[in-house]
Structures are given as C-alpha cells and as structure tokens.
Residue frames as qw, qx, qy, qz and C-alpha x, y, z in Angstrom:
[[0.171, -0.850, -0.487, 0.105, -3.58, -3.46, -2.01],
 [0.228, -0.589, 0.205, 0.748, -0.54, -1.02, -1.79],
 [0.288, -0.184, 0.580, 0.739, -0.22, -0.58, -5.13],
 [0.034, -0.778, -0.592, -0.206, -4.13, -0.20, -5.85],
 [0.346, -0.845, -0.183, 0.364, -3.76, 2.60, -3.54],
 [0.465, -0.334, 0.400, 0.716, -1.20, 4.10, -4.87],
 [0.197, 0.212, 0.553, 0.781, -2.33, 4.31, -8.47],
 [0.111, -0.781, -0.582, -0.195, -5.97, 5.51, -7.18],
 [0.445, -0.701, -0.065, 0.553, -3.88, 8.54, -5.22],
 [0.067, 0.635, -0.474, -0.606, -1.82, 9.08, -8.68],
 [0.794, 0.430, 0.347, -0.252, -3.72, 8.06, -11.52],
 [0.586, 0.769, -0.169, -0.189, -1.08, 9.08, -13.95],
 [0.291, -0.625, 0.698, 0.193, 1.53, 7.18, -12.81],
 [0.592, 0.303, -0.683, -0.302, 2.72, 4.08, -14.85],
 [0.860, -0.455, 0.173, -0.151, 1.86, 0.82, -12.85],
 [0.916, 0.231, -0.208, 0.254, 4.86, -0.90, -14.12],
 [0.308, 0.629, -0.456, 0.550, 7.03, 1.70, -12.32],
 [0.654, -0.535, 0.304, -0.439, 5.36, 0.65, -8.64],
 [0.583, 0.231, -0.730, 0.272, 8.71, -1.68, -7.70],
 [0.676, -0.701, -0.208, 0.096, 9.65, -2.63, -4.33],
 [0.722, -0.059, -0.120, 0.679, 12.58, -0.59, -4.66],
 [0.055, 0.513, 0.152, 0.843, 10.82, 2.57, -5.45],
 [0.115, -0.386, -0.625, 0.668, 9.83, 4.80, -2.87],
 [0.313, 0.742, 0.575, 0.144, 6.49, 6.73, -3.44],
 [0.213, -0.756, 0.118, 0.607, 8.77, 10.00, -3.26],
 [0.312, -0.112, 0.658, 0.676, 10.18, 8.65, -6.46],
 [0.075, 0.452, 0.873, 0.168, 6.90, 7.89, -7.88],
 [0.087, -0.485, -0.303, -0.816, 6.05, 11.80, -7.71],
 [0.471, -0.608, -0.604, -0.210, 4.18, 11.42, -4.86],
 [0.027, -0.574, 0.239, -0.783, 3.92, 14.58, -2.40],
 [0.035, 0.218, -0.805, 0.550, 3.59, 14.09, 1.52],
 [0.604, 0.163, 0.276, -0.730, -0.18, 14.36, 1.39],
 [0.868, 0.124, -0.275, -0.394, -0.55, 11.75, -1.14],
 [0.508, 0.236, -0.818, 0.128, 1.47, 9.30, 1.03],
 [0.399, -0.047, 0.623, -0.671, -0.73, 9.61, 3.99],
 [0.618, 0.145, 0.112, -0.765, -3.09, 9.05, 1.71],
 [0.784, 0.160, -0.553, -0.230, -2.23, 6.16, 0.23],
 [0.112, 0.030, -0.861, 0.495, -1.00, 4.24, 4.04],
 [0.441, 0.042, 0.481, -0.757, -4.44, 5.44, 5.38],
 [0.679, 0.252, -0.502, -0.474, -5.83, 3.61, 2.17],
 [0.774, 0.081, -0.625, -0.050, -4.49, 0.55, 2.74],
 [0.217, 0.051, 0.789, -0.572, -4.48, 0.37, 6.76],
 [0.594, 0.041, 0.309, -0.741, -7.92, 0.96, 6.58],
 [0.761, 0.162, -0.317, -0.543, -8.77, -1.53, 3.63],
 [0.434, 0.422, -0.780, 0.161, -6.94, -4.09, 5.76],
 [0.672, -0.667, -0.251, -0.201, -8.78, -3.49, 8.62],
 [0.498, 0.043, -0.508, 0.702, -4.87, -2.82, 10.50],
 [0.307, -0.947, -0.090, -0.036, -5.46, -0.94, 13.81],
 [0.765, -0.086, -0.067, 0.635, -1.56, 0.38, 14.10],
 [0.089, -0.872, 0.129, 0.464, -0.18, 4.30, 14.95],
 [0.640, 0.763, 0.025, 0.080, 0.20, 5.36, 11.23],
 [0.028, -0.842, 0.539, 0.024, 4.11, 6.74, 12.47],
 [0.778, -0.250, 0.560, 0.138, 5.17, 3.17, 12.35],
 [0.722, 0.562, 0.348, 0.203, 4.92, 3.07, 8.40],
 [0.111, -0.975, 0.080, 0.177, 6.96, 6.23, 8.38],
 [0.306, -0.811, 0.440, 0.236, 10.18, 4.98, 8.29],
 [0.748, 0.346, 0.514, 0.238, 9.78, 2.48, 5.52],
 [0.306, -0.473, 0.405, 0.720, 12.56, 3.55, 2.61],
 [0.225, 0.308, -0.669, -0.638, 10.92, 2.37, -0.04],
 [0.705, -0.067, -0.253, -0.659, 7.85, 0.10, -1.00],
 [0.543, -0.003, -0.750, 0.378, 9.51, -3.45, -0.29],
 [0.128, 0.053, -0.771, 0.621, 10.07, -2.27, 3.03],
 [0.356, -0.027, 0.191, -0.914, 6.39, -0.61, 3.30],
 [0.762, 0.009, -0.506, -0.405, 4.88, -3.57, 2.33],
 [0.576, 0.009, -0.745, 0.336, 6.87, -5.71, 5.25],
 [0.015, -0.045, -0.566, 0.823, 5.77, -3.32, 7.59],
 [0.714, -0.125, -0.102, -0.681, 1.90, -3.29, 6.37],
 [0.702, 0.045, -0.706, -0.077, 2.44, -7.39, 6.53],
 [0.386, -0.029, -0.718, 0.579, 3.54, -7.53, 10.04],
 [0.196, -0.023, 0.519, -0.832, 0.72, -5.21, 11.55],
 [0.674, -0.124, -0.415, -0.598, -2.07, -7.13, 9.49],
 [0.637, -0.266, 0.426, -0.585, -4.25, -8.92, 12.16],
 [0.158, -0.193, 0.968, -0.038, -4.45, -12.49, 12.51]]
C-alpha cells in the first residue's frame, strides 16, 4: 500500500527504486508529497493514529514498521 501511494504522489518515479532503505526524501519527494503519501495509506488502512508518529521513520523499512504496528486488529 506504501508504495502504491507513493508512486500515485510521484508518478515519475521508477518503482524499482522504492527500497526499504530509501527514504521518500531520496525518492524526490518534497514535504507536501510525504504527508501525502502517509495520509494515503493511514487512511486506506483504515489506521486511526496522530500522523506525528510516522514522522520519525528514517527511511521506508522503518515507515512501513511503524504503519504495521498502528494497523488495527
């Protein structure tokens, strides 16, 4: 789902470059299109969670462990 997001935020990117090591900074992406792509994929998840939690995530990997852990039961 991250990585859907993602490419629908920045169509031109290459998917093959969306690693878990890359961070979406790398990946070209400007502050507005990382809200945009977290709100994306809280929402399509159905997570209720204060968006600042994702914040501090270095790099996709990690953003991905932190979407994992607030996805409802």
């Amino acid at each position: 789902m991250l990585k859907e997001q993602l490419l629908a935020v920045l169509p031109d990117l290459d998917p093959a470059s969306v690693v878990p090591s890359a961070s979406m900074r790398s990946l070209g992406a400007d502050s507005m299109d990382r809200m945009d792509v977290v709100v994306g994929t809280v929402e399509a998840l159905g997570i209720d969670a204060a968006l600042h939690r994702f914040g501090d995530a270095a790099n996709l990997g990690e953003l991905t462990d932190l979407i994992l852990e607030a996805v409802p039961a």
